[in-house]
C-alpha positions as CSV (number, residue, x, y, z in Angstrom):
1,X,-22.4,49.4,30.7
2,X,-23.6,49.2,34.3
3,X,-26.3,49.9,36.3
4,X,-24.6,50.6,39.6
5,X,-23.1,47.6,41.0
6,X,-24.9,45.6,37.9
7,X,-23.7,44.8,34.4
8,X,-26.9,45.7,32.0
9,X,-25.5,43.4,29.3
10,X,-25.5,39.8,30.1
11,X,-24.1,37.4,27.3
12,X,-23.7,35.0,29.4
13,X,-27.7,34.4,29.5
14,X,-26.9,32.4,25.8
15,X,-24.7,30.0,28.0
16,X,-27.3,29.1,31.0
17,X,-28.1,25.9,29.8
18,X,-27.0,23.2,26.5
19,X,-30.3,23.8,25.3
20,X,-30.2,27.6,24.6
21,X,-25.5,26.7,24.0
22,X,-27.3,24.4,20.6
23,X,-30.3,26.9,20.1
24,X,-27.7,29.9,19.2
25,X,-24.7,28.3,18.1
26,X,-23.1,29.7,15.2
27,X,-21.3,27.1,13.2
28,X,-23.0,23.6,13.0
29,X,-22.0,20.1,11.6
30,X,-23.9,18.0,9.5
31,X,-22.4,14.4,8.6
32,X,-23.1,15.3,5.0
33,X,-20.9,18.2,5.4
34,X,-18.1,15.1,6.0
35,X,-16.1,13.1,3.5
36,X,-14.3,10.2,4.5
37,X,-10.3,8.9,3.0
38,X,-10.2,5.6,2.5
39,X,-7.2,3.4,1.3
40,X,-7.2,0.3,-0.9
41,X,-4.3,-1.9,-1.1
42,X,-4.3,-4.8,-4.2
43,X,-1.9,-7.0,-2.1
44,X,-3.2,-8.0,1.2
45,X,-6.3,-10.2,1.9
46,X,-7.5,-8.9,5.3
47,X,-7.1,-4.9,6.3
48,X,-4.3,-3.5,7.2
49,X,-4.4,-1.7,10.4
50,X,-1.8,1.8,10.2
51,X,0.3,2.2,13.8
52,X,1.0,5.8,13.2
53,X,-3.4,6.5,12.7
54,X,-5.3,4.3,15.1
55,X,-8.4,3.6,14.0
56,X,-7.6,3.3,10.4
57,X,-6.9,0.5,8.1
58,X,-5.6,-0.4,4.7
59,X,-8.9,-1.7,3.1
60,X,-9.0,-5.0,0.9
61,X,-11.9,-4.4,-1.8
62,X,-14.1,-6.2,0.5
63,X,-13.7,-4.1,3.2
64,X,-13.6,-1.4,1.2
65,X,-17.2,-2.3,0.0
66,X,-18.8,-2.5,3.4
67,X,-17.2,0.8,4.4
68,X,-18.7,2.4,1.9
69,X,-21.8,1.2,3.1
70,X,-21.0,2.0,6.7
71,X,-20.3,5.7,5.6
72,X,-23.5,6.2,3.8
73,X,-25.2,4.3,6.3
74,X,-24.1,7.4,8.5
75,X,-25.2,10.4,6.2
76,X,-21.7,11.5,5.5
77,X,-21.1,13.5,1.5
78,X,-18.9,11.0,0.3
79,X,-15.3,9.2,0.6
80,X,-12.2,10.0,-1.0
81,X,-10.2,6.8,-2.2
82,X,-6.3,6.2,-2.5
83,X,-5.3,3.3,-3.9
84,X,-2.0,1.4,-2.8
85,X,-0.4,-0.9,-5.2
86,X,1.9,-2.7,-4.5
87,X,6.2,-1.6,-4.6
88,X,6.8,-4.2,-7.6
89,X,3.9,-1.9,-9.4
90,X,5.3,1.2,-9.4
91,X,7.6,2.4,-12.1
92,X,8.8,6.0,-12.7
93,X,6.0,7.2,-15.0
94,X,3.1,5.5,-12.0
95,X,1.6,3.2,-15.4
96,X,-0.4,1.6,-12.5
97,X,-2.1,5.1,-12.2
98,X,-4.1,5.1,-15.7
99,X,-3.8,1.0,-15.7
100,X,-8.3,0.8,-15.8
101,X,-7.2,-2.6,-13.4
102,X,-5.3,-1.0,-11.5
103,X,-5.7,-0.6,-7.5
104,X,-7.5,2.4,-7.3
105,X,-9.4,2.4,-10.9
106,X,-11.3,-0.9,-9.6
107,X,-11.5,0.3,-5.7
108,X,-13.3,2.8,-7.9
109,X,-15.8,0.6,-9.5
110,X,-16.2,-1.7,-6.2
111,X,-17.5,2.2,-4.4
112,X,-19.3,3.2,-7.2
113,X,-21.5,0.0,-7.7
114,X,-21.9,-0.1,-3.5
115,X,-23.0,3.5,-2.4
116,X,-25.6,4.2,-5.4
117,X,-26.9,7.4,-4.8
118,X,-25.8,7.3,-1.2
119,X,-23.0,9.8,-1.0
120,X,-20.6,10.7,-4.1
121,X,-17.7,8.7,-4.5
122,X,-13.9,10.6,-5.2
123,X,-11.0,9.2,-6.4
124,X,-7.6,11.2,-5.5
125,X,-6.1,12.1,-8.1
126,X,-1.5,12.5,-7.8
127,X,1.1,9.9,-9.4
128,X,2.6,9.9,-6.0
129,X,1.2,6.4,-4.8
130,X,2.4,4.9,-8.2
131,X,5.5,6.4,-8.6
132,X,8.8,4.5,-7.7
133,X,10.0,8.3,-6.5
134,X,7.2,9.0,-4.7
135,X,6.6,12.8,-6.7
136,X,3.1,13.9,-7.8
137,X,4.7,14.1,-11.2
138,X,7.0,12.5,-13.5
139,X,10.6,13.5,-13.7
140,X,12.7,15.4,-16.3
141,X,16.3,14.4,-16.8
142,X,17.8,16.7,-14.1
143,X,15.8,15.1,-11.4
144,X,13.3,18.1,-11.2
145,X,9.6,17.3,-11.2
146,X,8.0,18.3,-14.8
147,X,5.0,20.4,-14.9
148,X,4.1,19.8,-18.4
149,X,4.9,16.3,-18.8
150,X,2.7,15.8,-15.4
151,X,-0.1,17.1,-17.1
152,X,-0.6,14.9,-19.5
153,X,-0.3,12.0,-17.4
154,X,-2.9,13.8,-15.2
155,X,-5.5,13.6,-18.0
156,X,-4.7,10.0,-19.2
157,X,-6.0,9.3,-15.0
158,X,-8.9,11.8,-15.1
159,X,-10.3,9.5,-18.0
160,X,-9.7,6.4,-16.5
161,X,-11.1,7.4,-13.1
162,X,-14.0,8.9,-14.9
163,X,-14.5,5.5,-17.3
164,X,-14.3,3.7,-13.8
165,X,-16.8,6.0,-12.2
166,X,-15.8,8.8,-10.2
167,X,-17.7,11.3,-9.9
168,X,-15.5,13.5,-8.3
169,X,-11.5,14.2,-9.4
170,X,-9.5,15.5,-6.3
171,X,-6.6,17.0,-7.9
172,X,-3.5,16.9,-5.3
173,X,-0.9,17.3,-7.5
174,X,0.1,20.9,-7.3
175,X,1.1,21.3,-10.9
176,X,0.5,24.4,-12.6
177,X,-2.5,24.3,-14.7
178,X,-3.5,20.9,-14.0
179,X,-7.4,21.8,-13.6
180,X,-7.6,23.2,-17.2
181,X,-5.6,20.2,-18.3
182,X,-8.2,17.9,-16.5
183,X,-10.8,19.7,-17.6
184,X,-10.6,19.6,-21.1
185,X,-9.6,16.5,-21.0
186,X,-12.8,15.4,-19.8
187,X,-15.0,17.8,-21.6
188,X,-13.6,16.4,-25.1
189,X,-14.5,13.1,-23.8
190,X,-17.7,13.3,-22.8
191,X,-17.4,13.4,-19.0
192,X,-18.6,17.0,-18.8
193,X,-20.7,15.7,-15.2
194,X,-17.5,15.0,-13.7
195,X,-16.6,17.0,-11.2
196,X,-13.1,19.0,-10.7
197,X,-12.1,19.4,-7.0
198,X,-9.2,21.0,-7.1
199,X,-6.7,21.1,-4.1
200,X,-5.7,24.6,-4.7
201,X,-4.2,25.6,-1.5
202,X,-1.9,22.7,-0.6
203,X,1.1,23.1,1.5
204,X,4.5,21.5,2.0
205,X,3.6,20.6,5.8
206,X,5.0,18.5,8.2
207,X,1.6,17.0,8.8
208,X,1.7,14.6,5.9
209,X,3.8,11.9,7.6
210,X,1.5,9.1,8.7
211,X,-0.1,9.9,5.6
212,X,3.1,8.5,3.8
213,X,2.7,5.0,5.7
214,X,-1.0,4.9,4.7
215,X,0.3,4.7,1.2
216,X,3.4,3.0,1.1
217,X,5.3,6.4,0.3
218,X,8.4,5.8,-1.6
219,X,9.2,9.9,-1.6
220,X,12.8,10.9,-2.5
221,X,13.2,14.5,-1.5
222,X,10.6,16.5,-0.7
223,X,7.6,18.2,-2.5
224,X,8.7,22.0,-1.7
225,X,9.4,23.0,-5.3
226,X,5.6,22.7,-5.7
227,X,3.7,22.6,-2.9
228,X,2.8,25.3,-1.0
229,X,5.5,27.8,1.1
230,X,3.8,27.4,5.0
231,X,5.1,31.7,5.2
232,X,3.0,32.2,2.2
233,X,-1.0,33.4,2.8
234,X,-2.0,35.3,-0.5
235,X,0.0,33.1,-2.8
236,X,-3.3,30.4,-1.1
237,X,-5.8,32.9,-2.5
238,X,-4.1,33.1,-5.8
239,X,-3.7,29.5,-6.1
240,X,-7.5,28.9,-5.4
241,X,-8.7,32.0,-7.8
242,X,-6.4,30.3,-10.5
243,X,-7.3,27.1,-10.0
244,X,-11.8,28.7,-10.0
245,X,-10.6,30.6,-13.4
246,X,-9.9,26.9,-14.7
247,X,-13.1,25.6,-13.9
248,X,-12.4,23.9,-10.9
249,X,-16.3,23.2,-8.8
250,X,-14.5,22.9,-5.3
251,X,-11.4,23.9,-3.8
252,X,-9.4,23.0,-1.2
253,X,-6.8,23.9,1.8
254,X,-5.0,21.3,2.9
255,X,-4.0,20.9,6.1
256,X,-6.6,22.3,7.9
257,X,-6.2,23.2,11.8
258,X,-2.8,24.8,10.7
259,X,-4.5,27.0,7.8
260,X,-7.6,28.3,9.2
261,X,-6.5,31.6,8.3
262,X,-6.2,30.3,4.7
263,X,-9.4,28.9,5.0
264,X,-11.2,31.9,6.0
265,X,-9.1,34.1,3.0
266,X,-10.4,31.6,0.1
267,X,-13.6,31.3,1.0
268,X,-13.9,35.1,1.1
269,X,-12.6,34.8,-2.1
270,X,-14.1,32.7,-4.1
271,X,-17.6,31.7,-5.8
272,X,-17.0,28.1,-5.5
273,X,-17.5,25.6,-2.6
274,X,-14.6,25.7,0.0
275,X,-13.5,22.1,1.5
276,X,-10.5,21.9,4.1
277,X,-8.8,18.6,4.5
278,X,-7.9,17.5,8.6
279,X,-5.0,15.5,7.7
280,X,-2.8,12.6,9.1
281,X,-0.7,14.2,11.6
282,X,-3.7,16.3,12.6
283,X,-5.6,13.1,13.4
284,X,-2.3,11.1,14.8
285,X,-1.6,14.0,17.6
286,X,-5.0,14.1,19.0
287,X,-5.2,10.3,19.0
288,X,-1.8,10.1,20.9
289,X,-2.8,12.8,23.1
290,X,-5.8,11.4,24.0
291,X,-4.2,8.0,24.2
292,X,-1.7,9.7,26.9
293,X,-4.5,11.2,28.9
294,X,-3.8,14.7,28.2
295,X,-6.9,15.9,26.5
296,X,-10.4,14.5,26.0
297,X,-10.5,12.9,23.1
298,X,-14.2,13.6,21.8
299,X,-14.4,17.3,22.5
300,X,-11.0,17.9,20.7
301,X,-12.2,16.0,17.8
302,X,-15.3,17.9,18.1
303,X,-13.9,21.4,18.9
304,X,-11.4,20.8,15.9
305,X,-13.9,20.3,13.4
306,X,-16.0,23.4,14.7
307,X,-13.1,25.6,14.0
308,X,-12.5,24.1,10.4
309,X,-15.8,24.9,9.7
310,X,-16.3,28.2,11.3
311,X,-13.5,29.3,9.6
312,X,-15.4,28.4,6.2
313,X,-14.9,25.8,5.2
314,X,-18.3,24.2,3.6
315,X,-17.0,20.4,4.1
316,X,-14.3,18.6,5.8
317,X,-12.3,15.5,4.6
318,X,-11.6,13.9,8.1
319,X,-10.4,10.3,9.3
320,X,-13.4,10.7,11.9
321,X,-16.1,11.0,9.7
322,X,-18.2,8.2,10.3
323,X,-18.1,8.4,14.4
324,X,-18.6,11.8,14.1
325,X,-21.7,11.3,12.2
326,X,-22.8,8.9,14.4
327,X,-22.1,10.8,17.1
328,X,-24.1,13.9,15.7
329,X,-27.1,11.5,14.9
330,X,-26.7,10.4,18.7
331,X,-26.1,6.5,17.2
């Protein structure tokens, strides 16, 4: 496509300058397309910073109550609590879990009561911080993690997170049917406004590990036998359509930056919102990294979070979300 010496098509006219670069870009971020994780600890009485994700703390529930406010301050979507309870607390059947004292039932009730209307509060919910195993699920006699039995512990928590105030269940578990099981557990009870998100495409990834210091992991084994195969791409999709045939509102693909491919498939797929959750180790590396010197530490966060959302998904769960947002709102 020349004109003698002279190309006739010029794309590069789109990249003269950053006014026309922000004028036709594609793929945009909003802060309320962001969710923040937060962690709650019932032991400690100041925050607890974690070495392996810089930036990020253990949260006491006062802390936890002014970064709440700090998040919605910033226009993110919402925040996505873990609690942390304490080793003595944890027993094989994770009681703490549906305890409605327990760590992350009243981190629950200390969000609820600070962000309002703000941004909608979500409560994680997987037996694996309450556990003395570390599993998503309770155990059968053989050592094997039980589907059914986990089920039923998964609606005694979707009622007490609901009675606490969640308005959003993020399912993490990774047991089969768990999102009809919450479901109708909720239904029967009246909680028919509370909201399923259900993480549908979850692998076994090497990603998770400072996630397992951020909650006092006590993980015997590994999670393989029911999380995700990292080969596998359509068992994703058929996870996620399952997981929208049993009434889950949103999905998820967790990790993120390693799955955009997954990404891309379920949202192509399905009639449901599409979330993607940026991880620990995501985080940790570019912090490192940028720690080191070796990349620029905004534009990587920046450029990461593009491509999470240009590959479809509609919101992110990222450690970043509040500089982000204030970055985007030029604060």
């Amino acid at each position: 496509m020349n004109s003698g010496s002279f190309p006739e098509v010029r794309p590069r006219r789109l990249r003269a300058t950053p006014a026309m670069r922000r004028l036709v870009a594609e793929t945009r971020i909003d802060p309320a397309q962001l969710v923040l994780p937060l962690f709650v600890r019932d032991d400690i009485v100041e925050p607890v910073p974690l070495q392996a994700m810089p930036g990020v703390v253990q949260h006491t529930f006062d802390s936890l109550g002014a970064a709440v406010t700090e998040a919605a301050e910033a226009g993110l979507g919402g925040v996505m609590l873990f609690g942390v309870p304490a080793d003595s607390a944890k027993d094989a059947r994770g009681s703490g879990a549906t305890d409605p004292d327990g760590v992350l039932n009243a981190a629950t009730r200390v969000a609820v009561a600070e962000a309002g209307d703000a941004l909608v509060v979500q409560t994680d919910l997987c037996l694996d911080e309450f556990t003395d195993h570390g599993h998503c699920g309770v155990l059968a006699p053989d050592g094997s993690v039980d589907n059914d039995a986990s089920l039923e512990r998964y609606r005694d928590m979707a009622l007490e997170q609901a009675r606490a105030g969640s308005q959003m269940l993020g399912l993490s578990g990774m047991m089969d049917g768990q999102v009809a099981a919450v479901r109708g557990a909720l239904d029967a009870e009246g909680f028919d406004q509370v909201a399923v998100l259900a993480y549908a495409a979850k692998y076994a990834s090497a990603f998770y590990g400072p996630f397992r210091e951020a909650v006092g992991s006590t993980l015997r084994g590994d999670r393989k036998t029911y999380q995700l195969d990292p080969a596998n791409r359509r068992e994703g999709v058929r996870e996620a359509l399952l997981d929208v045939a049993e009434g889950a509102d949103v999905v998820m693909v967790k990790p993120a930056m390693s799955y955009l491919d997954l990404v891309a498939d379920v949202s192509a797929s399905v009639p449901v919102p599409v979330w993607a959750y940026q991880v620990s180790g995501e985080y940790a590396m570019i912090e490192a990294a940028a720690a080191n010197g070796w990349i620029e530490r905004e534009r990587a966060i920046l450029e990461t979070l593009t491509s999470i959302r240009r590959a479809g998904a509609e919101a992110v769960l990222t450690y970043w979300a509040v500089e982000v947002a204030r970055s985007l709102k030029g604060l």
